[in-house]
C-alpha angles and dihedrals in degrees: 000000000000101000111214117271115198095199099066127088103249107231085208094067127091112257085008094278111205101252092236104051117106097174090079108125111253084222083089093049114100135198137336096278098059088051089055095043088049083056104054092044087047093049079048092056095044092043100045116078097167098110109194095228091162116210120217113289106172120181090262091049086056099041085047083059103047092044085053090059100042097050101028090043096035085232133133102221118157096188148046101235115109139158112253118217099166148056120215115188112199143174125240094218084217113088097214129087098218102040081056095052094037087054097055087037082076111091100204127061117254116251099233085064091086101172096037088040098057094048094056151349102222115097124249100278130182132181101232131035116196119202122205096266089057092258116160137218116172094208100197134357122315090230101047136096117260127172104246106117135034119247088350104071105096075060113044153042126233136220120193105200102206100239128115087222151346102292100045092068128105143230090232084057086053093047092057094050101067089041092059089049087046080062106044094048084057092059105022134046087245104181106166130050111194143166117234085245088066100049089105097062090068089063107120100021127097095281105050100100093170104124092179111086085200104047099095136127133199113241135175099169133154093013134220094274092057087046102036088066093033091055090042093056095045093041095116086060090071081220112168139232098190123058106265097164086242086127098060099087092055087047095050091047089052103053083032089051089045096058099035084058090044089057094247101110130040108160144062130297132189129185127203121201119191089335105303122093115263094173151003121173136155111221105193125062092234090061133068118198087253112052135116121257131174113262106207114188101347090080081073085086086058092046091043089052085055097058087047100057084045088057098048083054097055099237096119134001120217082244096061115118126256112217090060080088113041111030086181091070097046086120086060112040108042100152096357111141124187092259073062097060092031099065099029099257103118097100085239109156114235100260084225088073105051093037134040100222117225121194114294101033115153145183098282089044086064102049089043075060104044093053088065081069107105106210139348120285094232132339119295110269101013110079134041112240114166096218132172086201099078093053093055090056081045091049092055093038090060083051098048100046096035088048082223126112103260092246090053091050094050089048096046093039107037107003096052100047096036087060079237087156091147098056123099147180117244083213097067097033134083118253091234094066087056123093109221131217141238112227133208092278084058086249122139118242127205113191107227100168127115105202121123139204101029080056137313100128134114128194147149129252102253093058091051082053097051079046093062092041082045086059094038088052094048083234087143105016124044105232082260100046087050092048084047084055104048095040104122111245099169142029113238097206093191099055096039085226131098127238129228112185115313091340131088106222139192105201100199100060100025097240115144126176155153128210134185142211124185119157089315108334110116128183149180132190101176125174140170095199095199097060092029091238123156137177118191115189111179110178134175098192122069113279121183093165102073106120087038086059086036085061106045088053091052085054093063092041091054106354109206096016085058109132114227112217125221 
């Protein structure tokens, strides 16, 4: 925000009148309207004591910035812009003004300063200076990163209170504080409200960004008899001194809101946080949050769920052959079993690849296709090959064994429990009830096959959501049956990751997922089981992009612990 400055002309007044002159004849005053407008400028410049005084931000000192943050934070930021969350009062340690100022003028960090000094060049910079009368001077710009606190400075925005200790601060100073955080909380979603001295008590939740176990410093700053008063005053805001996760929704719209303007995200995107919703949002003019998008890949986990159930029920083992079921493929599937097919180690070719599909093309027309393929890519078991092709077997095999047409037995199965009223089958839907999607040629793309089981599903978000809590709940898998499905069977070396059936998983941190990608839909069903978190991305423009969102989302949701995806 531009605080008012009275001694500036104000381009809005007749003859350019100065602001602050009052011996203007009222003669050039006219109307009603005009005396009510100069008011309300001349209460502005009366109310508002933040006064803009800029210290020195040179391009290095930017880019020092920038390189701290990107080193210190392990992020890839190219700019300074940030959301602030939080509020950090300080003390100068210094009990001038100007000495204050003139020591966060300088752009580079003073070499006495050993440990400050060796993790980065830029200067200890805040946003806001506050002299013993309570003056203020806002030194650089509200939402950008300063180095005030450590871990803590791509979230919040700092006050140095001019002082050299406790005792030497004011109760104007107070008083200003609480003025500036009045402001913020008008233009920020400011959650939390903290002294310096506190700033450790945010390590290990989302916002803690220190990488370095080491890097700490001991602070005591501003002290309980300058935050007792200031929380006193502001303690209609709610605001917090200890980490809740309020913040996370703002968060999520905010990165969401970035890529979506960079072009890199059109769809809806829903978030689910120990089981319960935090967010659902559509970012693009041409989606609603629920609509219906196609889901690609990611239904595998569907299809994958199906051949379990089938299993509990002993109708089927993940050791049972293959060719048992398709004599035509016998060439193919000599010692295949369905763990095989399950976790893309068959040696099955991808049916893509030996056939170009028309509109129209089916199951059968896939395994018609598969049995050209001359031999098997690798022995079953031993080598990791993503295949549709081994969804598509699955697919038939649920129909075979369940006597039910695969898509029935999805509905009846998982549809039905898991309240997905909303889900269909392209296969059994008109073309003209589908949204279609733009793909990377900016071309628009309409699905017209007819295939099941690799694909071949659309749904909204929040039926992918009651899926996953489905899953949580054990509504469609017993505890035991779940762990059976996400056990990793195969390394996927190219994604440095490993698969289940029908799941990627990252054992270490409990994440599992599955994305898709089809001519511009892109989605992404991501879970980590254990916490009941769940983050749900459908796109339809091409979105390249979608672990890297995945990520970032992860990082709000855990912050440091967050598993990049490959």
């Amino acid at each position: 925000m531009k605080s008012a400055n009275c001694n500036r002309r104000d381009p809005n007044m007749p003859g350019g009148l100065p602001v602050g002159s009052f011996s203007a004849p009222l003669r050039f005053i006219r109307g009603l309207t005009f005396l009510i407008l100069l008011s309300h400028f001349f209460a502005a410049c009366k109310s508002d004591p933040i006064k803009d005084r800029p210290i020195s931000f040179s391009p290095w000192r930017a880019q020092e910035t920038i390189k701290y943050i990107n080193n210190r934070y392990d992020r890839e930021i190219d700019s300074l812009e940030m959301l602030p969350v939080m509020v950090v009062s300080h003390y100068t340690a210094m009990d001038s003004l100007e000495v204050s100022f003139k020591y966060m003028n300088n752009e580079e960090m003073e070499s006495g300063r050993g440990l400050l000094k060796k993790a980065g060049g830029a200067n200890i910079a805040v946003q806001f200076l506050v002299g013993k009368g309570g003056e203020i001077y806002r030194l650089m710009p509200e939402n950008h990163i300063g180095r005030h606190v450590i871990g803590l400075n791509r979230h919040a925005i700092g006050i140095e209170n001019v002082g050299k200790d406790e005792k030497a601060l004011t109760k104007a100073q107070v008083d200003a504080n609480a003025y500036i955080v009045r402001h913020l909380v008008k233009k920020f979603p400011i959650r939390y409200l903290i002294a310096h001295a506190e700033y450790r008590d945010f390590e290990k939740t989302p916002l803690w960004e220190e990488q370095d176990n080491k890097y700490r410093t001991e602070k005591i700053d501003p002290g309980e008899s300058f935050m007792q008063p200031l929380r006193a005053q502001l303690a209609d805001l709610n605001l917090k001194s200890k980490y809740d996760g309020g913040e996370i929704p703002s968060r999520l719209d905010y990165v969401l809101a970035a890529y979506h303007k960079k072009g890199e995200f059109n769809g809806n995107a829903l978030v689910i946080r120990n089981g319960e919703v935090i967010f659902r949002k559509a970012f693009g003019e041409d989606v609603k949050a629920d609509d219906a998008l196609y889901l690609a890949s990611a239904a595998k986990s569907l299809t994958a769920v199906a051949v379990a159930q089938l299993a509990g029920q002993k109708k089927l083992s993940y050791s049972t052959p293959v060719s048992r079921f398709f004599p035509e493929l016998k060439h193919l599937l000599k010692g295949v079993q369905i763990r095989h097919l399950l976790a893309h180690t068959s040696g099955l070719e991808d049916f893509y690849k030996l056939v170009q599909p028309a509109a129209g093309f089916s199951n059968a027309d896939a395994v018609a296709a598969l049995a050209t393929q001359v031999k098997p890519l690798s022995r079953p078991g031993t080598k990791f090959h993503y295949s549709n092709s081994n969804f598509i077997l699955l697919a038939e095999i649920v129909a075979r064994v369940s006597g039910r047409e695969f898509t029935a037995f999805v509905r009846e199965n998982i549809f039905a429990p898991a309240a997905m009223a909303a889900s269909y089958f392209a296969a059994e839907t008109e073309p003209a009830r589908t949204l279609a999607a733009t793909d990377a040629a900016g071309k628009k793309f309409q699905y017209l096959f007819k295939t099941s089981g690799a694909g071949g599903l659309y749904s909204t978000l929040d039926d992918i959501a009651r899926f996953d809590q489905a899953l949580f709940s054990h509504k469609l898998l017993s505890a035991a049956q779940f762990r059976g499905v996400i056990r990793p069977m195969a390394k996927v070396e190219k994604r440095e990751t490993e698969y289940a059936a029908g799941w990627y998983v990252y054992p270490k941190t409990g994440v599992i997922y599955h994305d898709g990608n089809f001519s511009g839909y892109h989605t992404m069903n991501w879970l980590q089981p254990a916490k009941k978190n769940a983050i749900i991305l459908l796109a339809n423009k091409n979105t390249p992009k979608i672990r890297e969102i995945t990520y970032e989302i992860d990082r709000i949701l855990h912050g440091l612990p967050a598993q990049r995806l490959k």
